[in-house]
VOVEX-777044 format. One line per field, with one value per residue: residue number from 1; residue in three letters; x, y, z of N, C-alpha, C, CB in turn. Coordinates in pm, 1 decimal. Glycine has a CB too. Layout:
seq	NUM  ...
type	ALA  ...
n_u	X  ...
n_v	Y  ...
n_w	Z  ...
ca_u	X  ...
ca_v	Y  ...
ca_w	Z  ...
c_u	X  ...
c_v	Y  ...
c_w	Z  ...
cb_u	X  ...
cb_v	Y  ...
cb_w	Z  ...
***
This chain:
seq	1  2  3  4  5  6  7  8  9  10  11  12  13  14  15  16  17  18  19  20  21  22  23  24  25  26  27  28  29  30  31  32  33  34  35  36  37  38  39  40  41  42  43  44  45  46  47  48  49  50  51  52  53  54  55  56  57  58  59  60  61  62  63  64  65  66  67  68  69  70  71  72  73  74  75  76  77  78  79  80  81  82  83  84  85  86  87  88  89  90  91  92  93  94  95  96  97  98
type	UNK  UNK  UNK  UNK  UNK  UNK  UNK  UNK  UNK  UNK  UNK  UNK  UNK  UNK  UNK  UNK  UNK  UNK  UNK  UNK  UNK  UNK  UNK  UNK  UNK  UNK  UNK  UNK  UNK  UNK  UNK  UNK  UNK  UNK  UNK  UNK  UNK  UNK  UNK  UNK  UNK  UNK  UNK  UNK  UNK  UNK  UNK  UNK  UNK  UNK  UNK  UNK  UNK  UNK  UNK  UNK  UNK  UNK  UNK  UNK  UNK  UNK  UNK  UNK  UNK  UNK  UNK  UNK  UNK  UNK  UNK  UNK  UNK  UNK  UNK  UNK  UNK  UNK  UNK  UNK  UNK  UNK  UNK  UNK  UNK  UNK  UNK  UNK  UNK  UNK  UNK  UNK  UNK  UNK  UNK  UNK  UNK  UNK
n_u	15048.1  14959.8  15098.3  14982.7  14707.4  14759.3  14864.4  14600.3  14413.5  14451.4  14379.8  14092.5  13996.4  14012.3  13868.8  13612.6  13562.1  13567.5  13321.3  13104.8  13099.5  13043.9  12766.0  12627.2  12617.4  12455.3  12222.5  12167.0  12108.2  11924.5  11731.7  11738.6  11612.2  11324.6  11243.4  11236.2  11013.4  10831.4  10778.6  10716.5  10442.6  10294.8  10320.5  10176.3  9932.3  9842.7  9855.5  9649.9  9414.5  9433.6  9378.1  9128.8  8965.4  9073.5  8924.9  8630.5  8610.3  8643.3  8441.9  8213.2  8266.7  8206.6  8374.8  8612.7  8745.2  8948.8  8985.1  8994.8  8849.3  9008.3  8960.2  8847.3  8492.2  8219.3  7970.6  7859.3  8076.3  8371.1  8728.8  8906.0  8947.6  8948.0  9202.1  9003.0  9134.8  9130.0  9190.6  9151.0  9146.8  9367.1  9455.9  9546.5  9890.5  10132.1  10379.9  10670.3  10847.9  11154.8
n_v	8578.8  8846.3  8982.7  8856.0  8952.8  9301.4  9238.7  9106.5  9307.2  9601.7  9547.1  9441.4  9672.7  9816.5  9659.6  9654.4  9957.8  9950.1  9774.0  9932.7  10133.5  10045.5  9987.8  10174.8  10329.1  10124.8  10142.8  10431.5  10378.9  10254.1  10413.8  10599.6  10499.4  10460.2  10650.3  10756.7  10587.7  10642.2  10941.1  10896.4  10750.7  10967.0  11157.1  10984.7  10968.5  11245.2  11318.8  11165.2  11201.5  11492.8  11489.3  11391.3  11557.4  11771.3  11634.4  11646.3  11917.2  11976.6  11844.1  11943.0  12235.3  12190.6  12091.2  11919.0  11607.8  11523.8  11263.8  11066.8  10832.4  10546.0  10390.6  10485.1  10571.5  10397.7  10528.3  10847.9  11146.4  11098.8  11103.2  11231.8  11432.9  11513.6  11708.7  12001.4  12108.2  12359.0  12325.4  12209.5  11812.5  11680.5  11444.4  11101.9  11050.6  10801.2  10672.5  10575.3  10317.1  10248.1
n_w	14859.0  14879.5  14673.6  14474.3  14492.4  14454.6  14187.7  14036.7  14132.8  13944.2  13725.7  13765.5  13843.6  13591.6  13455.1  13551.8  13548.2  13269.5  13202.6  13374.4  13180.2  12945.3  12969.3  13086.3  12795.5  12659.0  12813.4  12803.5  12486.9  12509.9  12639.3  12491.1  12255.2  12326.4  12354.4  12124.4  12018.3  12151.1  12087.6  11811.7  11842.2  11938.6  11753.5  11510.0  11677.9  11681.2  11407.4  11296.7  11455.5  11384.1  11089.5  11102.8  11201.1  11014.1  10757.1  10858.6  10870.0  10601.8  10497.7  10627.8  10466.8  10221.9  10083.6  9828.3  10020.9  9788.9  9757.3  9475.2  9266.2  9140.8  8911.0  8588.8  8556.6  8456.1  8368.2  8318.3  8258.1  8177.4  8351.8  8254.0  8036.1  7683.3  7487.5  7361.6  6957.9  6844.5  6534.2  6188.4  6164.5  6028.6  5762.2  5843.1  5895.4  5741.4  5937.4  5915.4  6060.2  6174.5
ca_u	14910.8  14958.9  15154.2  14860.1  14615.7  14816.6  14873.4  14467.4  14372.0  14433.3  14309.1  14008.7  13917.5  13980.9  13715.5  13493.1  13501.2  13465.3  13165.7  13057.0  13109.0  12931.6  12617.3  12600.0  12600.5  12381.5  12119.5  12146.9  12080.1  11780.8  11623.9  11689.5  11513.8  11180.6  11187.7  11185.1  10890.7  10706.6  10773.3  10641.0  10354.7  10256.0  10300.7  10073.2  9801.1  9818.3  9853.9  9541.8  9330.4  9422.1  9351.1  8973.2  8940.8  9054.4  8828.1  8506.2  8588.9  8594.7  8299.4  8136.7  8219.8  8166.2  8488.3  8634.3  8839.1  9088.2  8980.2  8931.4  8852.0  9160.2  8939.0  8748.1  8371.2  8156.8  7867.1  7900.1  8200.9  8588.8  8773.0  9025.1  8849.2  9058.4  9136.8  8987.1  9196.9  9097.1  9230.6  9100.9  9200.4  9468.9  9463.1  9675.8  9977.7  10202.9  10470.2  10732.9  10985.1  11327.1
ca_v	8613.3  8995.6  9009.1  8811.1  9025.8  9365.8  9209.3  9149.7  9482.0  9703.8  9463.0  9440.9  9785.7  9888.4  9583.5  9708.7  10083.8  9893.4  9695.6  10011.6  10251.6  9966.4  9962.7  10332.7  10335.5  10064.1  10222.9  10533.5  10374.3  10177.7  10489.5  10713.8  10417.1  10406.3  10843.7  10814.6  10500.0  10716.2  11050.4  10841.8  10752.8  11059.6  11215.4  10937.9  10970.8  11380.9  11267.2  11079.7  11338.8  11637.4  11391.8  11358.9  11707.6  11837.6  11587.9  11713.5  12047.1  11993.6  11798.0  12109.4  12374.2  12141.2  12114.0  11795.7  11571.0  11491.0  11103.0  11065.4  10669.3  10501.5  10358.9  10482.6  10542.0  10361.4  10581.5  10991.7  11151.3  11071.0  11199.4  11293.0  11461.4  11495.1  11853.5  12007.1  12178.0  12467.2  12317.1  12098.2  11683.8  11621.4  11307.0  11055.9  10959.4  10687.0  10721.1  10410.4  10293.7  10107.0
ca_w	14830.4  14898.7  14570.4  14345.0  14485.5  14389.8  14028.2  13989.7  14101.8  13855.0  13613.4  13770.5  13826.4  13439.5  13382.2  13595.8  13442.0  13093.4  13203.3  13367.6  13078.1  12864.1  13018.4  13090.0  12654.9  12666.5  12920.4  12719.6  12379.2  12523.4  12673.4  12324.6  12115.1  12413.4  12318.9  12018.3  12009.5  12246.0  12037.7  11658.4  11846.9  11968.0  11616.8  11474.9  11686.0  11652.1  11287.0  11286.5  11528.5  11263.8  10940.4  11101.2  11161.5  10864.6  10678.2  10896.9  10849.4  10511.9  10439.2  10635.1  10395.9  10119.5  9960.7  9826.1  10028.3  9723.1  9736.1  9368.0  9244.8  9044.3  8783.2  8506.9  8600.7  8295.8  8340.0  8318.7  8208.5  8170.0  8461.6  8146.7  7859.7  7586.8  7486.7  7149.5  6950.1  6689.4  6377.3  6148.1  6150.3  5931.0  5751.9  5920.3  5820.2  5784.0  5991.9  5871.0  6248.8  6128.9
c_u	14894.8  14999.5  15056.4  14737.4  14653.8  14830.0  14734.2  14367.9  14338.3  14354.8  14149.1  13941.4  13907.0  13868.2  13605.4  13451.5  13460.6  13338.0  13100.7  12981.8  12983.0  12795.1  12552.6  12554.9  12482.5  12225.5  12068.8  12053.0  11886.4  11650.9  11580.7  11602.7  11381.1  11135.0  11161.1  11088.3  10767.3  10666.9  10718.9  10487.6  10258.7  10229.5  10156.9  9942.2  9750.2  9794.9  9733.8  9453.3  9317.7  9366.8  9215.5  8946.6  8937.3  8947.5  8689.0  8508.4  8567.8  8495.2  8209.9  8127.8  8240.9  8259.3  8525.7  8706.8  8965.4  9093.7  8942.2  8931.2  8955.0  9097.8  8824.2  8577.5  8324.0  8035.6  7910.2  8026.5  8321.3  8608.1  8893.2  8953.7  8968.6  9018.8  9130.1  9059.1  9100.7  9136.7  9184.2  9206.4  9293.6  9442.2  9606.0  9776.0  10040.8  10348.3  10550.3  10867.3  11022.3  11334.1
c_v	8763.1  9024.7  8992.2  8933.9  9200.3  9362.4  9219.4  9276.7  9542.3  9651.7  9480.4  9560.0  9875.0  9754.9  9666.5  9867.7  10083.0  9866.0  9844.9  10117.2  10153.8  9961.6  10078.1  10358.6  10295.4  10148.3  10335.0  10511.7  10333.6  10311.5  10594.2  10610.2  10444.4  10579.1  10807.9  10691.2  10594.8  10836.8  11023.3  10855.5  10856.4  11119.7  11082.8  10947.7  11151.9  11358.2  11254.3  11220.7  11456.7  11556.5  11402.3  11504.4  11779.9  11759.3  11655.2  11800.6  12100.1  11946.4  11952.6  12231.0  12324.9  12139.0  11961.0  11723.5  11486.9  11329.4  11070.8  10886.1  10657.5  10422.9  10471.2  10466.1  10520.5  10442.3  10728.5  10996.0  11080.0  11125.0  11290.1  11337.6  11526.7  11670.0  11888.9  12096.7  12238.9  12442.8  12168.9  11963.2  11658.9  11509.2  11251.2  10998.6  10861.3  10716.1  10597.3  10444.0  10182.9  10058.8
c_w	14806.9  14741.7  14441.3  14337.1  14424.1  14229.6  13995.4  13975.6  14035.1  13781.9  13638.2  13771.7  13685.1  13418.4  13411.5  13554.7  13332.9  13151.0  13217.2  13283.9  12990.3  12905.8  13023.6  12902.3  12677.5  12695.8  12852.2  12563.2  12425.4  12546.8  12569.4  12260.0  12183.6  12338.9  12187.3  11960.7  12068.6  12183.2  11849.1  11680.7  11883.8  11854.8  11537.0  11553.5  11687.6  11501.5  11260.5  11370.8  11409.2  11154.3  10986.2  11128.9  11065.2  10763.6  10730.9  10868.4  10685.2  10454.1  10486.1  10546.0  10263.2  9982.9  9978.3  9883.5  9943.4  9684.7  9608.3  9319.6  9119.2  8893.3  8684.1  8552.5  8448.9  8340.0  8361.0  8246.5  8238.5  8304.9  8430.3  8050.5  7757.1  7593.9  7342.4  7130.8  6818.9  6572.5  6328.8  6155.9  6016.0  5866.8  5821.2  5843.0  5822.5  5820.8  5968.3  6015.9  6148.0  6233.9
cb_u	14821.1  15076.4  15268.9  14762.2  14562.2  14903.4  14938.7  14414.5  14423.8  14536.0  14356.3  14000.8  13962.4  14151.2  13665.8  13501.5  13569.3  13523.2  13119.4  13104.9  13301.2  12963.1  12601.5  12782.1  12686.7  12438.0  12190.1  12289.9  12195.7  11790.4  11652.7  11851.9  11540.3  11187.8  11325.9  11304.1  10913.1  10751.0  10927.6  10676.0  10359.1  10319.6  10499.9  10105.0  9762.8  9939.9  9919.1  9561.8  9435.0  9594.5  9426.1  8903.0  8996.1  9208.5  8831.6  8465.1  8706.2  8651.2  8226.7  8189.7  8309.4  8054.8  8639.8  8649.6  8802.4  9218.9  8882.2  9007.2  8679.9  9285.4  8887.3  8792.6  8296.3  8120.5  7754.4  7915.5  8226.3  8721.5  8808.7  9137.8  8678.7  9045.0  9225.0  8829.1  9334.8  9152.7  9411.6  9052.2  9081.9  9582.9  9448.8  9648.7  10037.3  10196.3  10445.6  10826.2  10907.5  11520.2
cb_v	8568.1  9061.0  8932.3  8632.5  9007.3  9355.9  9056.1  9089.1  9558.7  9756.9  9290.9  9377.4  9865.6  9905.3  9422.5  9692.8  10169.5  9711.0  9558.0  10019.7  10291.7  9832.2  9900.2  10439.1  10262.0  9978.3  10280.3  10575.5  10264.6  10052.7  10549.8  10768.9  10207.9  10368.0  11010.1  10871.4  10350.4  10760.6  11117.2  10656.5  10681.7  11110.0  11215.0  10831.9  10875.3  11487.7  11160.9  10896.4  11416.9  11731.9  11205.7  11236.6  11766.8  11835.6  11431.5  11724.8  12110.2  11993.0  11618.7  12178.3  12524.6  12202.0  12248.0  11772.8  11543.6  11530.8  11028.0  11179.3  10593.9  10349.9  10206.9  10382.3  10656.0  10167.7  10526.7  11053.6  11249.3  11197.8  11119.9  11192.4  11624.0  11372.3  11971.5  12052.7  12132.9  12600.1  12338.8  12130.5  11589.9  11595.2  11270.7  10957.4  10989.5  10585.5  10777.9  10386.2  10218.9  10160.1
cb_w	14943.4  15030.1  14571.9  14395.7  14624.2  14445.8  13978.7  14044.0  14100.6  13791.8  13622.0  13831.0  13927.3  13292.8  13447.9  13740.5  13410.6  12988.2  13361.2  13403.7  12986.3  12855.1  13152.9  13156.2  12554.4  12746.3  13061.6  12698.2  12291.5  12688.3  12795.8  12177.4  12077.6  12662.5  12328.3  11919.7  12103.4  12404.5  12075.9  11614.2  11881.6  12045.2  11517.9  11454.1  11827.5  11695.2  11269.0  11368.0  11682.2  11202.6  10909.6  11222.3  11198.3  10784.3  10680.5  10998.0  10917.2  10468.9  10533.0  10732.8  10431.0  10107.8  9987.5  9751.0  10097.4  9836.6  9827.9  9267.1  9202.8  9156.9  8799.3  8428.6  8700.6  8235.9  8414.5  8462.9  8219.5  8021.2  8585.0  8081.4  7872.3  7420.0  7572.2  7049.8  6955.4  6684.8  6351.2  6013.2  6152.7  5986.2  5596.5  6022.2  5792.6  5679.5  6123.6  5626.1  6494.1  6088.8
***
């Protein structure tokens, strides 16, 4: 018996520094992913806090916040106005594509 137990030994105590070592990683990885969940959200809600500030502060001194609408307004101007140029209209030509 003295002899079996001698043979398992070693064996067992390099498991047990693997397992060890493994978990220690482990433990580690789990607690970098919680930082850096905890350190996103922090930035988003500073994120969000400055984003409403800077909008109040600019409605206050009456400058635009940049939100411009994606279509075409049909009443008033273009939000593109073509630009004029100083020379008279050419006639057009025919341009012939092979």
């Amino acid at each position: 018996m003295k002899h079996r137990f001698l043979f398992i030994l070693p064996r067992l105590a390099i498991l047990a520094v693997l397992i060890g070592t493994a978990s220690l990683v482990l433990f580690l990885l789990f607690k970098l992913l919680l930082l850096v969940i905890a350190i996103g959200v922090i930035a988003a809600i500073a994120g969000k806090i400055i984003s409403k500030a800077r909008a109040k502060w600019m409605e206050n001194a009456g400058l635009s916040t940049g939100r411009e609408p994606y279509h075409r307004q049909l009443h008033g101007p273009a939000t593109l106005q073509p630009v004029a140029s100083n020379r008279r209209h050419a006639q057009p030509a025919i341009i012939p594509i092979n």
